[in-house]
C-alpha positions in Angstrom: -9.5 -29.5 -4.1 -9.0 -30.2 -0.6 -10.0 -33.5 1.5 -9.8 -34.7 4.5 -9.0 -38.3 4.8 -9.8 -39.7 8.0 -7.7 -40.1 11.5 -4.0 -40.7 11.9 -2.1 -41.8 14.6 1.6 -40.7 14.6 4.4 -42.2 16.7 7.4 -40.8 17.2 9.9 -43.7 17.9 13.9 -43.6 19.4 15.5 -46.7 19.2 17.7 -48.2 22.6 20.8 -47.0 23.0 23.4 -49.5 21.4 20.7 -51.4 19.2 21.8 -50.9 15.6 19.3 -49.1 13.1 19.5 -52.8 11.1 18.1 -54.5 14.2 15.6 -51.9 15.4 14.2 -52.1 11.9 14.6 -56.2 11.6 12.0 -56.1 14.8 9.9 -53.2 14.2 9.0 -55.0 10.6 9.2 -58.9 11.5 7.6 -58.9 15.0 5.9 -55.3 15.6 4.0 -55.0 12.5 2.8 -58.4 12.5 1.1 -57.4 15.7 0.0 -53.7 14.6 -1.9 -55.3 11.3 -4.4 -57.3 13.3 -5.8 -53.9 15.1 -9.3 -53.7 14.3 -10.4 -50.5 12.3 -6.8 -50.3 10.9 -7.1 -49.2 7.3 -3.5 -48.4 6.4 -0.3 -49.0 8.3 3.2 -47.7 7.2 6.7 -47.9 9.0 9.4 -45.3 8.0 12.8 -45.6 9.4 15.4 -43.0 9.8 18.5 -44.2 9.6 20.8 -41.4 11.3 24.0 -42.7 10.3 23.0 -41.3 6.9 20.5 -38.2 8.7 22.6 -37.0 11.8 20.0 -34.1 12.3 17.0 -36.1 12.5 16.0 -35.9 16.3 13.5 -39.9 15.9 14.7 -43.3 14.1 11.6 -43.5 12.9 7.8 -43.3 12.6 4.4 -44.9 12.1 1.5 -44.3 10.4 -1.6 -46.0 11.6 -4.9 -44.6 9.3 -8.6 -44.9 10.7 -11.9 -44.0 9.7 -12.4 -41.6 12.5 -11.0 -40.3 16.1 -13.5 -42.4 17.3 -12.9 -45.7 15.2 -9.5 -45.4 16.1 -10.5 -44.9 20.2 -12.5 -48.2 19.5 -9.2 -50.0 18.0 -7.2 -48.8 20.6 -9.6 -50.8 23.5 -9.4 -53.8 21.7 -6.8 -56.8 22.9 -5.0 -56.6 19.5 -4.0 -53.3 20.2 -3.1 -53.9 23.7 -0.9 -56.6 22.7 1.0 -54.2 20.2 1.2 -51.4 22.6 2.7 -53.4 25.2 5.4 -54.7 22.3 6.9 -51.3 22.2 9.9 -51.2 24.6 11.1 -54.4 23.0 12.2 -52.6 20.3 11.5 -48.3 21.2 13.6 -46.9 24.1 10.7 -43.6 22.9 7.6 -43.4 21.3 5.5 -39.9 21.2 2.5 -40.0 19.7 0.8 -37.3 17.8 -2.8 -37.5 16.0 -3.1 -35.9 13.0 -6.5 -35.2 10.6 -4.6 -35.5 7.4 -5.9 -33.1 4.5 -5.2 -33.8 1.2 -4.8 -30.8 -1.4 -4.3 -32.9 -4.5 
């Protein structure tokens, strides 16, 4: 059986240059996500770090996952001051971020 499961909005994310993985991920989970829960609409979030020193070849330091209803419930999160707030938390702790969407389909 396949399903499609809603709207998901990808980010990409490089750490600065000389922050260590242990405090990129210390912010990203104790300051960023505290903000990135209260967006409106948000139905799951996940944070996955990449720690290189362990994963040379991995080109990010990690991404998140931030699951909607729709494209368009996730346009209407991304208006609101919550998310504005998050958004503009980014380069305290992301030299990068590239954002992908993604319709995730589920085969099992």
């Amino acid at each position: 059986m396949t399903t499609a499961n809603g709207f998901k909005h990808v980010g990409l994310i490089t750490k600065h240059a000389g922050q260590s993985f242990e405090e990129f991920v210390d912010y990203w989970l104790k300051v960023h996500s505290e903000l990135a829960v209260h967006v409106p609409g948000l139905r799951k979030y996940t944070v996955n770090p990449i720690d290189r020193r362990l994963y040379p070849d991995s080109p990010i330091d990690g991404f998140s996952e931030l699951w909607f209803d729709s494209l368009e419930a996730a346009q209407a999160a991304f208006e609101s001051d919550a998310a504005k707030k998050t958004f503009a938390d980014v380069p305290n702790f992301a030299a990068n971020v590239a954002v992908t969407y993604i319709t995730e389909i589920q085969k099992v």
